[in-house]
N, C-alpha and C positions, 0 to 999 in steps of 0.2 A: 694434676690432671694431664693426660696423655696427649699430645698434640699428634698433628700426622702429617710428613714432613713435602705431600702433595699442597695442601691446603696452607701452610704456615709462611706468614709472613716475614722473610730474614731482609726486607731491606733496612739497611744501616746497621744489623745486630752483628753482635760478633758470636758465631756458632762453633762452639766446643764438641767436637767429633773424636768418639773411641773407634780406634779401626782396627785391623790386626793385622800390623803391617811387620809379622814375625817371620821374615823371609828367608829363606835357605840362602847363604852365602856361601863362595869358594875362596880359596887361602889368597885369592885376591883380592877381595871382599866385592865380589862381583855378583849378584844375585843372578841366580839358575834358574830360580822360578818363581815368577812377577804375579802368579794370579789369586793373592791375596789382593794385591796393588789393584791391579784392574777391579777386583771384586769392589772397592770400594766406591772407583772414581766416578760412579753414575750419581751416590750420594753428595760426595764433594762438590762435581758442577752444579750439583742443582742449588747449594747456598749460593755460589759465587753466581749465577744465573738471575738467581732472586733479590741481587744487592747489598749479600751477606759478605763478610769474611770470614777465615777460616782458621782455627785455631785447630790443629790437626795431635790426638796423642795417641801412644804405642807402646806395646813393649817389644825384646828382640832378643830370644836366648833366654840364659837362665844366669844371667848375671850373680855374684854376689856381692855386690857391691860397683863402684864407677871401672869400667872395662872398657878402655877403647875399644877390641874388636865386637863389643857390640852394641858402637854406636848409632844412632840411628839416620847419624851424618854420612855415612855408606850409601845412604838411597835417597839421599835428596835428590841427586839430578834426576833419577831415573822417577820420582811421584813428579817433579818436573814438567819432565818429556808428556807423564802418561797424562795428566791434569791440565796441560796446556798454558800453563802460567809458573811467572817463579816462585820458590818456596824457601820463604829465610828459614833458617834453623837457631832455635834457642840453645843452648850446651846446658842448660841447665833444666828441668821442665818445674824447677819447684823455686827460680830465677829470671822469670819470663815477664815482669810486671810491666816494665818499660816497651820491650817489643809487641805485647799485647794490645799495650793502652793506643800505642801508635799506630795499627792494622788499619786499615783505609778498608772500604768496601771492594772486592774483587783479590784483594791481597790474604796470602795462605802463611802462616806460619805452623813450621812442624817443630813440636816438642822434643828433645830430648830422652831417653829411653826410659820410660818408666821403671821399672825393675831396678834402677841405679839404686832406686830409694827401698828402702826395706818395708816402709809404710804402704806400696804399693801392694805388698800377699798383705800385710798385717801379720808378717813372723817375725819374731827375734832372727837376729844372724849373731853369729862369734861366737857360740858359748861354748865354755869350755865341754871335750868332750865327758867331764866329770861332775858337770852344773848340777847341782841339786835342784829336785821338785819345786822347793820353795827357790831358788835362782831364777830357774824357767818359768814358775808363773810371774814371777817379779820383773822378767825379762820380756817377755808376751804382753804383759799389761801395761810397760812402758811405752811397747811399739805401737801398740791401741789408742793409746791416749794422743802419741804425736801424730797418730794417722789422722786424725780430727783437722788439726792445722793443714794438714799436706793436700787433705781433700777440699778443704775452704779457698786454699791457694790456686789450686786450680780451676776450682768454679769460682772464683774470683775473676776471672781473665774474659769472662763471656758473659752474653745475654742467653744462650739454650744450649739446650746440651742433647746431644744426638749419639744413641751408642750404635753401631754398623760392623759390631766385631764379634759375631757371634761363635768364633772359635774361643772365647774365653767367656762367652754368655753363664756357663756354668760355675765360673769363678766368682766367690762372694770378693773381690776385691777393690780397690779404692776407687778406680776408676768403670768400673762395672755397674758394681750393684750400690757404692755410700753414697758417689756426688749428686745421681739424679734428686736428691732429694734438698738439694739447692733450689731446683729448678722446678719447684711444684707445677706449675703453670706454661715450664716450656719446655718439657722433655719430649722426645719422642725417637720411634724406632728410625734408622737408615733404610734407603731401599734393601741392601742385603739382609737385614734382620728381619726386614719384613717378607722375603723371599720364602728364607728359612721356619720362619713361624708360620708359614701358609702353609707349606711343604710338609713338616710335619704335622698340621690340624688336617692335611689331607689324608695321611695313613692312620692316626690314630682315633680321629673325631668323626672324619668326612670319609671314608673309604668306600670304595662301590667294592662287591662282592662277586663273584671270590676273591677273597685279601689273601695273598700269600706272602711269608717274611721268608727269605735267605738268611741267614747268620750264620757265618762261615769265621774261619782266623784258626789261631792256636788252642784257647784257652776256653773248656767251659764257663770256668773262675770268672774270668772277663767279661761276658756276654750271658749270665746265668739269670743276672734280673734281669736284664731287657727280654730273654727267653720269658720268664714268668709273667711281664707285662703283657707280652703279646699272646698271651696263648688265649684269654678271655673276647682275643679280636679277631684274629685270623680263621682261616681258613685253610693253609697251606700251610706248615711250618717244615723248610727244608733246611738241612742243618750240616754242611758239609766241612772239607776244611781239618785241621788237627784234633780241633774239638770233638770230633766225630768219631776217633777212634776210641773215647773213653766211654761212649753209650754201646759200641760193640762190645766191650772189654766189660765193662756192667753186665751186659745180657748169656758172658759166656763163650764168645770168641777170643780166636786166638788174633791177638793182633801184632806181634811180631816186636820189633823194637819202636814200634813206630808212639808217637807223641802221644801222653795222656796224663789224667789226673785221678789218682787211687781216689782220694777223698773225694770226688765229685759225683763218683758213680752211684752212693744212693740219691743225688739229685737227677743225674741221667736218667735209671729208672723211676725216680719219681716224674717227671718231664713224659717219660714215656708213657706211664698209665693215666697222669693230669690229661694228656694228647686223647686218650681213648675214651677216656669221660667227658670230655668236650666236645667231641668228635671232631678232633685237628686230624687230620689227614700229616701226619707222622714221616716226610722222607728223608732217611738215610743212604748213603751211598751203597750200593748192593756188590759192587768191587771196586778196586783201586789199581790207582799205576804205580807198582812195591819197586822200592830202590834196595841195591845191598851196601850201600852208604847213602848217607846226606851230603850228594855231590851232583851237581847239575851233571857230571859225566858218567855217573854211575850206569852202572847196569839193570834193566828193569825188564821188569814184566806184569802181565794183570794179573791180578788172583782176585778172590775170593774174599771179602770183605771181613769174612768171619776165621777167614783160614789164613791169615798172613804167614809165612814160612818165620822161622827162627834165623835173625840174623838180616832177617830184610824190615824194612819199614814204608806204611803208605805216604807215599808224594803228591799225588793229585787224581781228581776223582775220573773215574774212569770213563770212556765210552757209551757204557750201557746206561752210567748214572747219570751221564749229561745229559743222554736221550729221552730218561724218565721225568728228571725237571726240566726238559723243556717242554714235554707235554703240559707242565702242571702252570709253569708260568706262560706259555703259548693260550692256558685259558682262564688268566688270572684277567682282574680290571685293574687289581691296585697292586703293588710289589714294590717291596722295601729289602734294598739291599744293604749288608754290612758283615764287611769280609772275605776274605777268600777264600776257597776251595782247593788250596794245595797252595804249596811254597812258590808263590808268586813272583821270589825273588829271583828265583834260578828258570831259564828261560824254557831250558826241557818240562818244567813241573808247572807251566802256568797257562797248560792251553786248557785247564778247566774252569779256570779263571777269566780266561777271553772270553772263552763260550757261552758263559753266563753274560756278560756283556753285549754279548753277539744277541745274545735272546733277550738281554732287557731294549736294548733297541729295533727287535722288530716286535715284540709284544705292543711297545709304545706306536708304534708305527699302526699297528692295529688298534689304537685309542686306550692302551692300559694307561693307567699315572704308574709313572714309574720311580723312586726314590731311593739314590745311589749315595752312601756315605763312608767313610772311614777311608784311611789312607790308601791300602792296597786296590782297595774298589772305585775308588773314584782313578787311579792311575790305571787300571784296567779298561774302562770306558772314554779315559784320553786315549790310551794309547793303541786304541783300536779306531781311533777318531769316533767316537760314538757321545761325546760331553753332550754334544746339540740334539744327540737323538735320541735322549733321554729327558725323561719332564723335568726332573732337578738333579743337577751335582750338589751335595752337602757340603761348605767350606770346613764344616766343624767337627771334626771327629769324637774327640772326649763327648764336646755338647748336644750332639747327635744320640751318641748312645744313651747319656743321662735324661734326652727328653724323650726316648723310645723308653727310657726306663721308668717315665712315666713323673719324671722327678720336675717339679718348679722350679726352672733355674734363674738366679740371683737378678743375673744380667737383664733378663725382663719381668721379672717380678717388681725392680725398680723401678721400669719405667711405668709400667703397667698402675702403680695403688696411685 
């Protein structure tokens, strides 16, 4: 049964908390950007508040195996500093029985990186690049089986278990979606998970009308079912970004060299006439700002959305298209963003990408709910300072999109039966 981490009683328990403290590091192992960390620490004080201790676990990278540089001893001081209390470190997270058993109420210990352990995905690791079928499944069902132990081990170490890491919400793995089920009786979500799960039951469950989605980035391929999730919700569907150029390139435009997907275009045009039998309000970018390289220095000009010149390619959406979505989200209530609207990385090609930001924050400002996720879009509405003037920044990118995609994911599905 699902607990709710307001109401729950943690004096004297020791609370097992998943976070997702996967932080960018520099070749000094110096963390560049802490707001996974801060995303958690409102859930952490509240155990140590309540007379709880804290048994803190992570992963960090994409380890294959034990890796110094991605230990999770890198950021002790710094959950430290941000937690207001010290933080012993286990070097082991599947060797921690003695530091556990020892944890006094107010006292944190952080685990070891999960990922060390192979049992944490539930994949084999090593196999030969020539493993036969029968090797691999032999190999796959050895790691399942010892995952059993590995997750005992760690819900072994606590009285409840609290997951707060909904950037890996989507992931069926050890610590995610198998341990709550130790914890019949004392699982429950973290404030950020509970953020996150309100945030999206606001765009896809609860949405005030007109609902309009952004989905913007490179790829149709990427964003092709959360497209079909939302098309039975919305009322707006604006679809700018690289992906964009392969529904011109379907309808018969010339798009130049610019990004796209042969295969995807009879989903474009299906997308396009599903949009006219629903009555989605359909917008594509009407011209672009065309580079003659993919070079922030390059040379540009606007053209004609359907008429790219040969040898040039579109960068980012233009002017006139920014002006038309921002009428459309200037008279939206609900708007969910994910992606950008041109190569975001290069700083000439990213002011269609501000703009958008620039508008989800004064829509909000006007009482839209506004909901901002994936990497380049949430770094668009920081770096415009606009994180506060939007209803929610989404921590979770994969898990973002999987739950716009309409999918159940592991991480609360666990806590949730």
């Amino acid at each position: 049964m699902q607990q709710f981490i307001d109401s729950y009683d943690f004096k004297g328990k020791k609370a097992i908390v998943r976070v997702d403290f996967n932080v960018p590091l520099n070749d000094k192992f110096e963390i560049t950007d802490d707001t996974r960390i801060r995303a958690a620490i409102p859930t952490l004080k509240k155990v140590l508040a309540g007379g709880g201790s804290l048994i803190i676990m992570s992963h960090l990278g994409r380890p294959k195996g034990v890796d110094a540089k991605f230990s999770l001893k890198h950021i002790v001081d710094h959950v430290a500093e941000k937690l207001g209390a010290p933080v012993q470190f286990a070097d082991d997270c599947q060797k921690a029985d003695a530091q556990a058993a020892a944890l006094k109420p107010g006292e944190v210990l952080l685990l070891e990186n999960l990922r060390f352990y192979a049992e944490e995905e539930g994949k084999p690791r090593g196999l030969a690049e020539d493993a036969t079928d029968e090797e691999k499944k032999a190999a796959k069902a050895a790691v399942k089986e010892s995952q059993k132990a590995f997750v005992a081990k760690l819900a072994s170490y606590a009285d409840c278990y609290i997951n707060d890491a909904f950037g890996t919400a989507h992931r069926a793995h050890a610590s995610t979606a198998l341990i709550a089920k130790y914890f019949p009786n004392d699982k429950m979500f973290g404030y950020l998970m509970e953020g996150e799960i309100k945030a999206i039951d606001n765009v896809l469950k609860n949405a005030k009308r007109p609902f309009t989605a952004i989905i913007g980035g490179s790829k149709v391929s990427s964003k092709l079912a959360v497209i079909k999730n939302l098309l039975g919700k919305v009322d707006n569907l604006i679809i700018g970004g690289g992906m964009g150029y392969t529904f011109i390139k379907a309808q018969g435009g010339n798009i130049g060299n610019s990004l796209h997907e042969d295969d995807l275009m009879p989903d474009a045009l299906q997308i396009i006439k599903d949009c006219k039998e629903k009555g989605v309000n359909l917008s594509l970018s009407v011209a672009t700002v065309a580079a003659d390289n993919f070079d922030n220095d390059a040379n540009t000009k606007v053209v004609d959305i359907f008429n790219i010149p040969e040898g040039w390619e579109g960068m980012d959406a233009s002017p006139e298209s920014l002006e038309n979505w921002k009428k459309i989200i200037l008279s939206s209530k609900t708007i969910v963003w994910n992606g950008p609207v041109g190569v975001f990385e290069m700083p000439n090609f990213a002011k269609g990408t501000l703009q958008i930001a620039e508008d989800l924050a004064e829509a909000t400002a006007n009482g839209a709910y506004t909901l901002v996720g994936g990497g380049d879009s949430v770094a668009a509405v920081t770096k415009m300072g606009y994180a506060d003037k939007v209803s929610y920044v989404s921590t979770g990118g994969g898990a973002m999109l999987e739950a716009l995609e309409g999918k159940d994911l592991p991480g609360i599905a666990a806590v949730r039966e």
